[in-house]
N, C-alpha and C positions, 0 to 999 in steps of 0.2 A: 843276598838280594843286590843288583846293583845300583848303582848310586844314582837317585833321584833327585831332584835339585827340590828346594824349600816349595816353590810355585807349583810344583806338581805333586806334593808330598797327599794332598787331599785324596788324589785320583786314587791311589794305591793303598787305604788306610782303609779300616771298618766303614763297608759302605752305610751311607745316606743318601739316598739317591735322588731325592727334591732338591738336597742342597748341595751344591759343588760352588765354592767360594771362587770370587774372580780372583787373577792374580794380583799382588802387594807390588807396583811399580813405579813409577817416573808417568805422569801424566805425558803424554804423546804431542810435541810440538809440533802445532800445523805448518807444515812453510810453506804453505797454498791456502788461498782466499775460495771461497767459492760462495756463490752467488748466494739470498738469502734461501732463496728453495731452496737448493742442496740440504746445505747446513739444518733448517729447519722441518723439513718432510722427513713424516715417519710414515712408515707402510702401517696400512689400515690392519687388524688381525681381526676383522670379523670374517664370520663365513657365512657363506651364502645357506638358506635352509635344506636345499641339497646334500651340502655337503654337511650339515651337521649329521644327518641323516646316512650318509658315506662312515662319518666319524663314531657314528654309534655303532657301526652294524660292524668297523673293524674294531673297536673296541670287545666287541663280543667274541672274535672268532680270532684277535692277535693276544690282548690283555690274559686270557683263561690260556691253559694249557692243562692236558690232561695225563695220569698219572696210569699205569697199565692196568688197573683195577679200577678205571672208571671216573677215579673222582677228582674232581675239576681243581686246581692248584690256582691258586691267582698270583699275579706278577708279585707279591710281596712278598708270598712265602720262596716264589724263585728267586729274589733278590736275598732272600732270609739264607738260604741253600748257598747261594754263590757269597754268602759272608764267611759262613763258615768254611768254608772250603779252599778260600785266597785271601789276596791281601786287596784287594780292587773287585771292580764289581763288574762282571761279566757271568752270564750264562752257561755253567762248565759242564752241565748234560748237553747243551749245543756244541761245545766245544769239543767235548769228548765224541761227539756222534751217537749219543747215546739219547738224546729226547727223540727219536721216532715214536718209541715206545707211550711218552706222553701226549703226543698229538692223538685224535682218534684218527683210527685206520679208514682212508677214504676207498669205497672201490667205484671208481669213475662210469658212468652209465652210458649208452648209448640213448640215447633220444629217440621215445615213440611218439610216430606221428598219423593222425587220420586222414591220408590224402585227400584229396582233391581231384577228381576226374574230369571236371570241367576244368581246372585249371585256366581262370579267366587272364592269367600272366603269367606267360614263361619267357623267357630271353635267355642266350648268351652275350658274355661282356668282359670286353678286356681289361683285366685287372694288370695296370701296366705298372709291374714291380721290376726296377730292373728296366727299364725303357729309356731311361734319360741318363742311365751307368753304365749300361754294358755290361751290368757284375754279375745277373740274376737272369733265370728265365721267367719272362712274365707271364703270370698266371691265366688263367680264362674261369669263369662264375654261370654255372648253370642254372637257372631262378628259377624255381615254381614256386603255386603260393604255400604250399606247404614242406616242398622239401628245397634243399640250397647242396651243390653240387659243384668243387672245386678241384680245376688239372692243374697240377702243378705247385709245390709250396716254396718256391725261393725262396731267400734271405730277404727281409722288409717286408715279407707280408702281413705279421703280423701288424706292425706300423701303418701298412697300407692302408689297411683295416678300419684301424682306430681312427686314422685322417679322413677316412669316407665314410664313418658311420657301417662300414656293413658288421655286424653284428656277428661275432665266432660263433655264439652257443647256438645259434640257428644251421653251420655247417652241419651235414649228415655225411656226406662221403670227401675224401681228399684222394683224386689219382695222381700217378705217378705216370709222365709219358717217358721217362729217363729215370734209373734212381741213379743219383750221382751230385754230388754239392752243387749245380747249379741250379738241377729242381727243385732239391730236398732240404738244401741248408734252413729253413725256416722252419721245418717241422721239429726241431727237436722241442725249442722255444712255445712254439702252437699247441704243443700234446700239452706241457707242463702246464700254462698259462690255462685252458680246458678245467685239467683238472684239480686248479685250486678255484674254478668257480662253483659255489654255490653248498652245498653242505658235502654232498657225499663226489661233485664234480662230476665231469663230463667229457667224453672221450668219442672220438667219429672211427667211421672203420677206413683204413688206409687199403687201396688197390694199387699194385705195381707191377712190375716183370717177377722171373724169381727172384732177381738179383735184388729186392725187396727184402728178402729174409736174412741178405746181410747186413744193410742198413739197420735191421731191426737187433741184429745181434750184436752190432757196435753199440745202439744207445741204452742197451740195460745195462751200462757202464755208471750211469748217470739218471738214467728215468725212470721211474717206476715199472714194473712189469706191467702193472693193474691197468696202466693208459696203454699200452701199446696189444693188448690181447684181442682185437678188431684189424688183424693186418691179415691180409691176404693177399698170396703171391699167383701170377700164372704164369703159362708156357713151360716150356724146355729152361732147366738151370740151366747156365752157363756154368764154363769151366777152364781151366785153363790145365788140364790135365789129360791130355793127350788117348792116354788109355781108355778114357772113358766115355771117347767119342761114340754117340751113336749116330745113327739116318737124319736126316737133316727133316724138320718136318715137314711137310707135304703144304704143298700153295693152296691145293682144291677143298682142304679142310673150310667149314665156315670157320665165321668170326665167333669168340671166345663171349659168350652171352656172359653180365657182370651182374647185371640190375633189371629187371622184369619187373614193370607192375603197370596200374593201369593208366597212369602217369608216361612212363616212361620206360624204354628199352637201349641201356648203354652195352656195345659191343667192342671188344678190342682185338686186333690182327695185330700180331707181332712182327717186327722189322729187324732182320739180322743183317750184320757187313757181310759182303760178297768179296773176299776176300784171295788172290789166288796165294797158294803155297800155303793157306794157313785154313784147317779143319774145323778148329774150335774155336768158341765165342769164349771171347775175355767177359770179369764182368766189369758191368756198366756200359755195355759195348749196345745192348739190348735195347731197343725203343717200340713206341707202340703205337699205332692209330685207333683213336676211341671214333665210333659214332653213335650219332644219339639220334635216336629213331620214335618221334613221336607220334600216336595214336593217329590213327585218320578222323576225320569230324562227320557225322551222320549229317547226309543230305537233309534239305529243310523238309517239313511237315508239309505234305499238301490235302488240307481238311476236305477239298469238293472232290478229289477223289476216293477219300476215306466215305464221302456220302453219299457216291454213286456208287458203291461194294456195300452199300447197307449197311453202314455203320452210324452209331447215332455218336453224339459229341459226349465226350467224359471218359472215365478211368484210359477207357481201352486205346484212347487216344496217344495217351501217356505213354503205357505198354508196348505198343508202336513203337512210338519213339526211344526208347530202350531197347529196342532188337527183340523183341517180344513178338508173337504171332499169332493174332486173337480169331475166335467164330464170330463172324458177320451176325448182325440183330436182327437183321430183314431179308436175310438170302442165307441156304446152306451153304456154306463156301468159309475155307478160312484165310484168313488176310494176312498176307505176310507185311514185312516192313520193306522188304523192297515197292509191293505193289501201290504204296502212298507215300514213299519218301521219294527227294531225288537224289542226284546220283550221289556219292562221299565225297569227302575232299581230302586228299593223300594228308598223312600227315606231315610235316617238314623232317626234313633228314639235313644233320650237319656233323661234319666231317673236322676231327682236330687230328692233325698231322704234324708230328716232329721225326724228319727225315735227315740227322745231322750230320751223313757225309753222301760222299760220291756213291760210296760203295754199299749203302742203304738203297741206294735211289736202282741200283741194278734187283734188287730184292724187292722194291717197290712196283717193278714193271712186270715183276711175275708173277704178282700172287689174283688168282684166276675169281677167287670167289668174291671179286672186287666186281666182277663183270655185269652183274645183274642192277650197277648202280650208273654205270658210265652211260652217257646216252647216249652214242654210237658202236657197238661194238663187233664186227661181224656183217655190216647194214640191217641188224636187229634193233629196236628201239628197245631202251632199260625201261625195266620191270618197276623200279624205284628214282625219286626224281631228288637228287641232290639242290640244296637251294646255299645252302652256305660251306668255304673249306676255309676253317682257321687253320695259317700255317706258322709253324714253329721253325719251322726249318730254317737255316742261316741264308745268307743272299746269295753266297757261292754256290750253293746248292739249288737254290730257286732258280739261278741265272743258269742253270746246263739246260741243255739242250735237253737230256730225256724227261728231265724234271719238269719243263713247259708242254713237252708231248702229253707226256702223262695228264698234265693241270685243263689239257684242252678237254680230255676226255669226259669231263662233265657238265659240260656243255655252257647253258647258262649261267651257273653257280655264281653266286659273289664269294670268289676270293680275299681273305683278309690276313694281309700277310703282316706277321709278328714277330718277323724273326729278328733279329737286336740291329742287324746291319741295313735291314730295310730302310727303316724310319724309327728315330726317336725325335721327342718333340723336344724343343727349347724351354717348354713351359717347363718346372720340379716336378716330379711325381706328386714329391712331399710341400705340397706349398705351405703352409703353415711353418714351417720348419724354413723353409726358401726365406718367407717372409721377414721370418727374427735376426736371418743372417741378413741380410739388408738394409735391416735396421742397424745392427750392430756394427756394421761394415761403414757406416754413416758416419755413424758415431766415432768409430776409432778403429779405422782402416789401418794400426800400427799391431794391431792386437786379434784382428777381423780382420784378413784381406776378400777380396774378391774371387767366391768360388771359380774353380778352374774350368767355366763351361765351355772357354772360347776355343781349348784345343780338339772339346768334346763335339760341338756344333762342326767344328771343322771337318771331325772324321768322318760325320755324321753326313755332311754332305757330298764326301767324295761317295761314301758307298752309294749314297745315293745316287750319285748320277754312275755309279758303276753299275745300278742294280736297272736304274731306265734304259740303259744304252742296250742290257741286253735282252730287253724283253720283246723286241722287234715282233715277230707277226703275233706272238702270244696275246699280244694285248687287243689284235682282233677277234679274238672270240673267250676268252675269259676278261671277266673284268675285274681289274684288280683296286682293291683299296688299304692303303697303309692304315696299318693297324694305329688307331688311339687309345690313349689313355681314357676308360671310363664307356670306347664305344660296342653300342650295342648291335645285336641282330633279332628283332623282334622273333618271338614265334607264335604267339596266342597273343590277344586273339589275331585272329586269321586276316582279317580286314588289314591291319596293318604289318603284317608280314613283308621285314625284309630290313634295312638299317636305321638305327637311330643314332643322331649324332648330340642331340639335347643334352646329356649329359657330361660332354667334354670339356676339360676345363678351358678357358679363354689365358691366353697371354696376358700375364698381369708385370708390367716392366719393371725396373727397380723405380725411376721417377717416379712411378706412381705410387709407390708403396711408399717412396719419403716422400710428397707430398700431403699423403694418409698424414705420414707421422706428423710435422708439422702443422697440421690441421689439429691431432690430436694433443702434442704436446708443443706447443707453442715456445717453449723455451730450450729446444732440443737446437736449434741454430745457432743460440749460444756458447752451451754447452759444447758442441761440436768444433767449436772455436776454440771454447777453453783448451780443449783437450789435444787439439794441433799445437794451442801454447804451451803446453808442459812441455811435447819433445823438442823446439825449440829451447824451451828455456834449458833442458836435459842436456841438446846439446853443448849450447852455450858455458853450460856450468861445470859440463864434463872433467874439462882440464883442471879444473881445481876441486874434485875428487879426489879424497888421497885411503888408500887402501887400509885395512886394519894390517897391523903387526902383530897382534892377539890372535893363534889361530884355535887356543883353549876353549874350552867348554867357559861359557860365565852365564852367570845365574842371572845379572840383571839383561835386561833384551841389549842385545848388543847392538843394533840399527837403528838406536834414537835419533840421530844426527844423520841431518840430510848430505853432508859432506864424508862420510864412511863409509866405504867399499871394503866388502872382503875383498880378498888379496889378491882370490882365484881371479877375480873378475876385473883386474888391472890389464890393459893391453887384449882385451877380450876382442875377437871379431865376428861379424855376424853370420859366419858362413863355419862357426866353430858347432853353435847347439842352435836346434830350434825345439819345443816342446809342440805338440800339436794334439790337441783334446779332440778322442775324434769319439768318444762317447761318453757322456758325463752320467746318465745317469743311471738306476738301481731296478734290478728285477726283472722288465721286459721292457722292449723298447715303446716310446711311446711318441706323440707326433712333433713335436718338441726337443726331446732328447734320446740320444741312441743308448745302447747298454756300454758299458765297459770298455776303453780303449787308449792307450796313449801310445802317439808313434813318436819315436825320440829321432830326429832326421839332423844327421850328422854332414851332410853334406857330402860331400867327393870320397867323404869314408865310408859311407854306406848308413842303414838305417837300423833301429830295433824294432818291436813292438811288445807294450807291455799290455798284454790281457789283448784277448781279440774277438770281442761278443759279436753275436751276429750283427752283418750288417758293415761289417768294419772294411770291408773290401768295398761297398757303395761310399761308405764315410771318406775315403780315400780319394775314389773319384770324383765324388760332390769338389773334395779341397783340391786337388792338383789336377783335375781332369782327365781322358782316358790315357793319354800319350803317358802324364806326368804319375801317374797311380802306377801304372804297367812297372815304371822305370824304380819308383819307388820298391814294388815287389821285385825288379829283379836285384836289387840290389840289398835286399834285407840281411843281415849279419844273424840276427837270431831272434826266435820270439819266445818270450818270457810267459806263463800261466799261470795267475795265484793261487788258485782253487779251482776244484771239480764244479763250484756253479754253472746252469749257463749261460748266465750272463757274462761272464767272464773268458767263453772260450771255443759259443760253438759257433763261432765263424772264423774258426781255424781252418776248419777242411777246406774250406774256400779258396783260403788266400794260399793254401800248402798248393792244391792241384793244380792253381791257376800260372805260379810258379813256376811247376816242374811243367807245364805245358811251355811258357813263356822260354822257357830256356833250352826246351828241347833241341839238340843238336848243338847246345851249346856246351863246351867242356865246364862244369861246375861243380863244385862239392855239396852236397845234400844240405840242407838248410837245419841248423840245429835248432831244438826245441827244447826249453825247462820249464817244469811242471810241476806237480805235484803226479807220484803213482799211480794215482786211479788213471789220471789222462794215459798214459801208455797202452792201457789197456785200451781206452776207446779209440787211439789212433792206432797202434798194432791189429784190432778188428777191422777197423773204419779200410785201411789199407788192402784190405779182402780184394776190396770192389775199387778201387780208386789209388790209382800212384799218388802220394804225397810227396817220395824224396826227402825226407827227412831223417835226424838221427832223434833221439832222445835222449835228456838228463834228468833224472830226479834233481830236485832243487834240491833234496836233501847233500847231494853232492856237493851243492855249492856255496854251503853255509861258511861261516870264518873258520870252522874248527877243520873241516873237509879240507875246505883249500889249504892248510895250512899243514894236514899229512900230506895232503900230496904235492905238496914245495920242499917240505923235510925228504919225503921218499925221495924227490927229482934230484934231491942235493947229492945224501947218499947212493943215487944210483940205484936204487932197488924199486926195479921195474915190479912191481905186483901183477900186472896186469898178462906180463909173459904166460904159456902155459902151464908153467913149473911153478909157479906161483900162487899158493891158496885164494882165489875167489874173494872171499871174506876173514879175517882175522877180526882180534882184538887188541882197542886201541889203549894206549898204555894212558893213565891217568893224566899225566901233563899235556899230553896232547889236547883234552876236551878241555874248552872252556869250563869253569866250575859255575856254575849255575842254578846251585841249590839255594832253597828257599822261597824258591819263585814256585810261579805255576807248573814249569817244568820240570819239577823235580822226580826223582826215578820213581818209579813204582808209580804217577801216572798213567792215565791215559790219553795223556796229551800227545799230538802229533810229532813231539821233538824228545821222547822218550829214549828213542836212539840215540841223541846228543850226551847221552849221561855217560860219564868214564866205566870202560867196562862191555860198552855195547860194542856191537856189528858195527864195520864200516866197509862199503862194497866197492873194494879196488877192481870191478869191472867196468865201471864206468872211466877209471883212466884214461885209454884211448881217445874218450867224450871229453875228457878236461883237458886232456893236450890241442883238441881241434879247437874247443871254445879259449881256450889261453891265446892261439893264435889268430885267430879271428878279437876280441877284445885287442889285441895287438896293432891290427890293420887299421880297426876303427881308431885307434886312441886313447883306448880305455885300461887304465892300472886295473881296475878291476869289477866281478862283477858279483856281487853278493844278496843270497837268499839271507833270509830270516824268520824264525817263526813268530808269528802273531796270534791272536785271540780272535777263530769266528767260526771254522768247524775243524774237524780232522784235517792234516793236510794244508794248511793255508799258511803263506807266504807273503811278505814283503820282500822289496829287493833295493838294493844300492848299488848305484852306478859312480865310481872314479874317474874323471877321467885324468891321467897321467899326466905329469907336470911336467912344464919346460921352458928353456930360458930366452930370455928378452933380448933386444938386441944390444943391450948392454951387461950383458952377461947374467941379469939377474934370474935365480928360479922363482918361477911362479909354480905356485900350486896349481893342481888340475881342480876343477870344477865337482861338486859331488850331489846328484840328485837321488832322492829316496821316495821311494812310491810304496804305501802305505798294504796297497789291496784292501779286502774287507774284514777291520777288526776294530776290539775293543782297545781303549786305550792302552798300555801295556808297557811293561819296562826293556822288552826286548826291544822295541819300535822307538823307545824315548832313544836307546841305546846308537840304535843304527841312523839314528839324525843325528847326531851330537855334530854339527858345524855345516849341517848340513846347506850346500848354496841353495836349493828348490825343494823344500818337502810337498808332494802331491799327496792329498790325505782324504780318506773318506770321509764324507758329514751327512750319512743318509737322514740323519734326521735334525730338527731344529732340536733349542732348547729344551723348550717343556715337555718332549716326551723321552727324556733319559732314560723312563722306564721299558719303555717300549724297545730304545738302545742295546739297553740291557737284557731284553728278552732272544734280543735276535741276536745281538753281539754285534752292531755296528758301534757307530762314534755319532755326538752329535757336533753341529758347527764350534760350540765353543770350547767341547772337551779336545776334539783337533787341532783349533786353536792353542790350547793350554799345551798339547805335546809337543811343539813348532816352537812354543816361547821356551819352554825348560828346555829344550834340546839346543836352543840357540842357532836356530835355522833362519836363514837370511829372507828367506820367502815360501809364504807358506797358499798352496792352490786346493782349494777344496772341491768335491769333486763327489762324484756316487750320489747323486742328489735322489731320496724318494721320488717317485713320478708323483705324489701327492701334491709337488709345488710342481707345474707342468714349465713354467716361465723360468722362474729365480726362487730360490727358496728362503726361506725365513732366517734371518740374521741379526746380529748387536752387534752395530759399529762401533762398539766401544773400545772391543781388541782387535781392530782388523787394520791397524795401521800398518803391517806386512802380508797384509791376507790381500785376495781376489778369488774371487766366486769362480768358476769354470763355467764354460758354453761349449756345447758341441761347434768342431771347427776352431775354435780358440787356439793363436799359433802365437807362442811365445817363445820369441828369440832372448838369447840369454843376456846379451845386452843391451835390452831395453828393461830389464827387471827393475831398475831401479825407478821406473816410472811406474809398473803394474799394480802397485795400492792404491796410489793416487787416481784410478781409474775407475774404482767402485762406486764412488757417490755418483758418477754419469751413467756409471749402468744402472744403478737402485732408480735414477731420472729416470729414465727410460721405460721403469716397467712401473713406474708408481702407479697403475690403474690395475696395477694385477691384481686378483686376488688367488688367495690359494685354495684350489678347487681340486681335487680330482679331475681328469680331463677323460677319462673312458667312463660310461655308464655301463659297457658288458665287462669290464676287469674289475669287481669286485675286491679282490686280497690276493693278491697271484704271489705278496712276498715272500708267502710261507711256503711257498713252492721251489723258486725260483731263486732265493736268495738263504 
C-alpha cells in the first residue's frame, strides 16, 4: 500500500463512518484581523420544513439500496461490505459497476393525460436558452392546460427550467427542428433527470428528422434504453453514401401529420440543402418546419332562433352546441347546428421555422403544399389563415432576399424572429445566477471579474443593425418582432389572440443589485474594503516572501507561515495560469451552479478543459464573452473527461462541432480528447451525424506506468505502433507500478485492473501520445497525468506539470503542478498524485454529517478533501462538485480551511494571487449568511442517483 502520512492514516483504516478524527496539528496563525462579524457568525443549520420533508423523502430512496432478490440493504450493512472488502470506506459494488443490480429496475413511463377540448389557455413562448450566448438554440413551449409541448432542447434548458419554475414532469412531447448539438445538446441531461423522478420515473416521447436515430444510437452509450424507447424518427434517412441515393421526395406530398387530437394537430415539412454537384443529404444537414393547427371554435348559440324552429330550452340546446342535430319539439323538421349557431371562428395556425442556410431557403420556395396557407397565391385567396411564424432561422438567412419574399407570403402574420443574430437581450437568461456574480464581482472583483457581456452586447448590435438595414420593403407588410426571452403569442382564449409581452424579464443593472445587497448586508462595504486591503497589503509584502527549499512530502502543513512560498511560485506571472470554475456543481445543472467544468487558460500557450458538462460552451461565454469564448475554443490544446457521467461531459459535442466549424478553412490538427473508453464509443457514434475533429485517448494511456513504456520504448527506438509491430503485448513487471494491497489489486474488478504486471498494454495509441507529448510541449507542460480513483468503473483524476525554468539569474524554478481530483472517494491513489501539489481542485459533494451518504455514492465530503490536501501537502486546496442541495454555498468548518476556498461558478483564479485565496472565505461565508440550505428545485426530486 502506499505510504500515507499519520493525519490521514484514519481515512484508510477499518471504517467508522460517524467518526473521522480531525487532523493533530499547529493551531493556524491568523495574520489578518477581521471584523467581529466575521470571526463571530456561524451559518444557521436549521432547515426549513420543506426541506426536512426534501430530507426525508431522500433519505428513503438514497440511504436504502436494493439487493437483486428484493430486499432492501441499508447504508450500514453497505458500509459493513465496503469494510470487508478495503482498507477505507467507499462503496465497491458502485465502484466496480456492479450495484445496478441493487437499485430497483426503473422503467420510465410516459404520462396519461385527459385533455381538455375547451382548452381555456394555450400560448406559444420563447424559451430563450442560448439568447444572451450565442451557444444554443433557443427553445419555443407550446402550453395547453393539459398537455405542454417543447421544439428544441439546447444545452441550459434544463437550467432554464428550474430558474422559471416550468415544471419537466408536465413536458409530453420534445421536437427536434435540427438534430445536431445545438438543438439537442440538453436532452441527454433532460431524459436522465426525467427518469430519476418519482418511483418508477418518467420519460416524454422525442420527435425528430431521421437523423434522430442517430443521436439516439450515440446516447445508449450512457443512458438508459428504458428512457429513450418514445423516440420517433421521420422523412427520407439521410446518407452520405452515394450508392444509395434515391428520388429526391416530391414538394406536393402533404405535411408529415405527428400529433392529432382534439386539442391539437402538429404537422412537419422537411427542408433539405439544394445543393449543386452534390446528390445526398449529409446528416444533420436535415431540418424541419412544424405547424401547429388549432381546432376552429363553434360559432355562439343563438336561443331565439333555436325558438323559432320549435325548439323548447334544455338538453337539446346543449346537443346543438356540440355538433349534434336534434328533432324540433313543435315543428317536423330537424335542427342542425349550423341553422342556430353563428358562423366558426378558424382556429389559429402557427408556423415554427428553422431555415439554416441559403441553400434551405431554395427548398423552402418550392415546396407546393405550403400553398393553401399563404394568402396570396395565384390571386386565390388561402384556404387557411396563418397568425404567427416563429423563425429559427439565422439573420443571414432572414436578410436574403428570397427569404423576405417568401415571409411576405403570409400576409399579416406576426413574425417572431429567434434566430441568435437577430436580437439577444442584455438582460442574463439566467438571472439568479447573473445576480450572485454580481455580488461576488463586488465583493472581490480579484477572484470575480466582470462577465464578458460587453464584447457580446457589441456583436449583438452590429448584426443588429445588419439585420434592420436589410429588411427594406419587407417590413411593409410583414411585421416583424424580435424574439424575447419569456415572450408569448396568445392562442385561447380567442379574445385575446395575438402577443404578450407581461412576462419578459425587465433589466435589473448591476447598481441595483449592490444596492439590494447593501440594503441587505449592511456590512458588505466594509468587507469589500477589507478585501481590496489584502491585495494591497499582498502586494506590498510580496518582496519579502521567500520561497520553500523543502520540495518533499512533510507530514506537518507545510504553509503555516504567511512569509512561505513554494518555490514554483517564485518569479511567477500572471499571464502564466489562470484556473477558471466554469461549473462547480454535482448531478444537473441547477440555477445557481453549472455541472462539471474547469478551463485551465494558459494564455498565449493555448488552453485545456477538464470535464465539460453541459452548458460549458454558455459558461464560457457568460466569462469571456462571444469574441473571447470563440477564441478560447479555437485555441484549446486538449480536453480531458473523468468519467462516463453526464455531468461531466455531455457538453463536449458542443464545444468539438463549434470548433471544427470555427476553424474551418483553417489549417489545424484535430483537437485531442482523454477519457475514459466508454466516451469513445459515444463520440465515435455521436460523429455519425456531426463533424467533431477530434482524436481520442483512453486515459488509461496516460497513467505514470503508460507514459513511462512509452519513454522507455521512445529511448530504445521501438516503434510498436509501426505495422509490423503487435497491437498489444505484455508488459514486463518493472515496468508497472507495484500497487498491490490497495484496492487495485489483480483479480479486481476495479477500473485499473490493467495497471497490474502481466496485463495488456495498447501501443496503438502511440501515434495519440506522440501528438499529446507535443502539444503539452507547446503549452508548457512536463506533463500530463491520469490516475485511477474511487467512484465508478473508469474514473479518473488527472495531474497537470508544468515544466520548469530558469530565472533571470540563472536559477531553476520548478514548474507549477495542479491536480483535479474528478469524482471520488478519498483514496491512496489521489493522496499519491498530490503529494506537493501547488492547487489541488477536489470534489466535496457533500458536507460533514452525511459521510454516509458519501459513502453510498462514493463522493468526498468537504472535510475528508480537506484531510487529502493536508497529508498530500498541497499548497491550495479548491473544493468544488458541490451537491445542488446547498443552491448558494455549501456547508463547512472553518476550522481546517486555512488553505481552502469554496468554488463559484465563473471563479477565475490566477496563480499568483493564491496566496491571498484563504483569506477570502470568511467574506464570502458574509455574504451568504442569510442562506439557508434548501433544495432549490421542487420538480428535481433525487436525480443523483441517476446522474452522478
Amino acid at each position: 500500500m502506499p505510504y500515507v502520512s499519520q493525519n490521514l492514516r484514519p481515512l484508510f483504516s477499518p471504517l467508522k463512518p460517524a467518526f473521522f478524527p480531525l487532523f493533530i496539528s499547529k493551531p493556524y496563525p491568523r495574520s489578518f484581523s477581521l471584523f467581529t462579524l466575521l470571526s463571530s457568525y456561524k451559518r444557521p443549520r436549521s432547515v426549513p420544513f420543506r426541506d426536512s420533508l426534501n430530507l426525508a423523502r431522500r433519505y428513503s430512496s438514497t440511504f436504502r439500496e436494493r439487493k437483486g432478490r428484493g430486499r432492501e440493504v441499508t447504508m450500514e450493512e453497505t458500509a459493513k461490505e465496503s469494510e470487508r472488502s478495503s482498507s477505507f470506506g467507499f462503496n465497491k459494488r458502485r465502484a466496480e459497476g456492479q450495484d445496478k443490480s441493487d437499485r430497483a429496475k426503473k422503467n420510465p413511463q410516459l404520462k396519461e393525460r385527459k385533455l381538455n377540448p375547451t382548452n381555456t389557455i394555450a400560448y406559444v413562448q420563447i424559451l430563450g436558452t442560448g439568447m444572451d450566448t450565442q451557444d444554443t438554440s433557443p427553445s419555443v413551449l407550446l402550453f395547453f392546460d393539459k398537455q405542454r409541448f417543447i421544439f428544441n432542447a439546447g444545452e441550459g434548458l434544463q437550467r432554464f427550467c428550474t430558474e422559471h419554475k416550468i415544471k419537466l414532469s408536465k413536458i409530453d412531447h420534445i421536437f427536434l427542428s435540427r438534430v445536431c448539438s445545438e438543438t439537442a445538446g440538453g436532452l441527454p441531461g433532460l431524459l436522465l433527470t426525467l427518469a430519476g423522478m418519482g418511483e418508477e420515473g418518467y420519460t416524454v416521447k422525442i420527435w425528430g428528422p431521421s437523423d434522430l436515430n442517430l443521436l439516439v444510437g450515440a446516447m445508449k452509450s450512457f443512458i438508459p434504453h428504458a428512457t429513450m424507447v418514445h423516440t420517433q424518427s421521420f422523412g427520407v434517412a439521410s446518407t452520405s453514401d452515394a450508392a444509395s441515393d434515391g428520388p429526391a421526395p416530391t414538394k406536393t406530398a402533404d405535411p408529415i401529420v405527428l400529433v392529432k387530437d382534439e386539442v391539437v394537430k402538429i404537422s412537419a415539412i422537411l427542408l433539405q440543402p439544394q445543393c449543386s454537384g452534390r446528390s445526398q443529404i449529409k446528416p444533420g444537414e436535415m431540418s424541419v418546419i412544424y405547424i401547429f393547427e388549432l381546432p376552429e371554435i363553434m360559432g355562439k348559440f343563438d336561443p331565439k332562433k333555436a325558438a323559432a324552429l320549435g325548439l323548447k330550452a334544455g338538453p337539446k340546446y346543449g346537443e346543438l352546441q356540440h355538433g349534434k342535430s336534434v328533432k324540433s319539439d313543435r315543428l317536423d323538421i330537424m335542427v342542425h347546428p349550423s341553422d342556430v349557431m353563428g358562423p366558426p371562428v378558424p382556429g389559429p395556425i402557427v408556423f415554427l421555422v428553422d431555415c439554416p442556410t441559403d441553400s434551405h431557403v431554395e427548398d423552402l420556395l418550392s415546396i407546393e403544399c405550403l400553398n393553401g396557407y399563404y394568402t396570396d397565391v395565384s390571386g386565390t385567396k388561402s384556404t387557411k389563415t396563418v397568425n404567427c411564424v416563429i423563425h429559427l432561422s439565422p439573420a443571414s438567412v432572414v436578410s436574403s432576399p428570397n427569404y423576405q419574399k417568401w415571409m411576405k407570403k403570409f400576409g399579416s402574420a406576426k413574425h417572431i424572429m429567434a434566430g441568435h443574430e437577430t436580437k439577444n437581450l442584455e438582460v442574463p437568461i439566467l438571472k439568479s445566477s447573473a445576480r450572485i456574480s454580481a455580488r461576488l464581482n463586488y465583493l472581490c472583483p480579484q477572484f470575480f471579474p466582470a462577465p464578458g457581456f460587453w464584447s457580446l452586447q457589441k456583436h449583438n448590435y452590429l448584426a443588429s443593425d445588419a439585420t434592420a438595414s436589410s429588411e427594406g420593403s419587407a417590413s411593409k407588410t410583414c411585421e416583424r418582432i424580435s424574439a424575447e426571452n419569456l415572450l408569448k403569442f396568445t392562442l385561447r382564449p380567442h379574445a385575446q389572440l395575438g402577443l404578450d409581452r407581461s412576462n419578459i424579464p425587465t433589466l435589473v443593472g448591476q447598481s441595483e443589485v449592490i444596492d439590494e445587497l447593501h440594503s441587505e448586508i449592511p456590512e458588505i462595504a466594509d468587507a469589500a474594503q477589507h478585501v481590496r486591503q489584502l491585495w494591497h497589503g499582498f502586494k506590498e509584502s510580496r518582496k519579502e516572501l521567500t520561497p520553500s527549499n523543502d520540495n518533499g512530502v512533510m507530514i506537518e502543513e507545510p504553509w503555516l507561515t504567511e512569509n512561505t512560498l513554494p518555490s514554483c511560485l517564485e518569479n511567477i506571472r500572471r499571464d502564466d495560469l489562470e484556473i477558471v470554475l466554469l461549473g462547480t456543481g454535482s448531478s444537473q445543472p441547477s440555477k445557481y451552479r453549472n455541472v462539471s467544468s474547469v478551463y485551465i487558460n494558459l494564455f498565449s500557450k493555448g488552453s485545456l478543459l477538464l470535464d465539460c458538462g453541459e452548458g460549458t460552451l454558455g459558461q464560457l461565454k457568460r466569462r469571456y464573452g462571444a469574441d473571447g469564448a470563440n477564441n478560447a475554443i479555437r485555441n484549446l490544446k486538449c480536453v480531458w473527461i473523468s468519467h462516463i457521467h453526464a455531468d461531466h461531459h455531455t457538453g463536449l459535442a458542443r464545444v468539438l462541432a463549434l470548433r471544427c466549424d470555427l476553424l474551418k478553412g483553417v489549417p489545424h490538427e484535430p483537437l485531442l480528447v482523454i477519457g475514459p473508453r466508454q466516451l469513445k464509443r459515444y463520440l465515435d457514434a455521436y460523429q455519425r451525424l456531426e463533424d467533431l475533429d477530434m482524436q481520442f485517448i483512453d486515459c488509461r494511456s496516460t497513467t505514470e506506468s503508460s507514459w513511462g513504456i512509452f519513454e522507455s520504448d521512445k529511448e530504445s527506438n521501438n516503434d510498436r505502433s509501426s505495422p509490423e509491430s503487435p497491437l498489444h503485448f505484455t508488459a514486463n513487471n518493472e515496468s508497472m507500478k507495484d500497487i498491490s494491497g490497495t484496492l487495485f489489486d489483480r483479480g479486481s474488478r476495479m477500473q485499473s485492473y490493467w495497471r497490474q504486471p502481466g496485463s495488456p498494454v495498447d501501443y496503438s495509441a502511440y501515434p495519440f501520445l506522440k501528438s499529446l507529448k507535443k502539444v503539452l510541449c507547446e503549452a508548457g507542460l512536463e506533463a500530463l497525468i491520469s490516475f485511477p480513483v474511487v467512484h465508478c468503473p473508469q474514473a479518473f483524476g488527472i495531474v497537470l506539470k508544468a515544466a520548469e525554468c530558469v530565472n533571470s539569474v540563472g536559477k531553476v524554478i520548478p514548474g507549477w503542478k495542479i491536480v483535479y481530483s474528478g469524482d471520488t472517494r478519498p483514496c491512496p491513489e489521489l493522496v499519491d498524485a498530490s503529494r506537493g501539489a501547488t492547487v489541488l481542485i477536489h470534489e466535496a459533494t457533500f458536507e460533514d454529517g452525511l459521510v454516509e451518504e458519501a459513502i453510498a455514492r462514493n463522493h468526498s465530503t468537504t472535510k475528508e478533501a480537506i484531510e487529502v490536501g493536508n497529508s498530500a501537502g498541497a499548497y491550495r486546496i479548491i473544493l468544488t462538485h458541490f451537491s445542488q442541495r446547498y443552491p448558494k454555498i455549501p456547508v463547512f468548518d472553518e476550522t481546517h480551511m486555512h488553505k481552502t476556498c469554496i468554488a463559484f461558478d465563473m471563479m477565475s483564479i490566477n496563480i499568483a494571487d493564491l496566496p491571498v485565496l484563504p483569506k477570502v472565505l470568511p467574506y464570502l461565508k458574509l455574504l451568504f449568511r442569510n442562506e439557508m440550505v434548501v433544495d432549490e428545485s421542487d420538480d428535481i426530486t433525487d436525480a443523483l442517483g441517476v446522474a452522478s
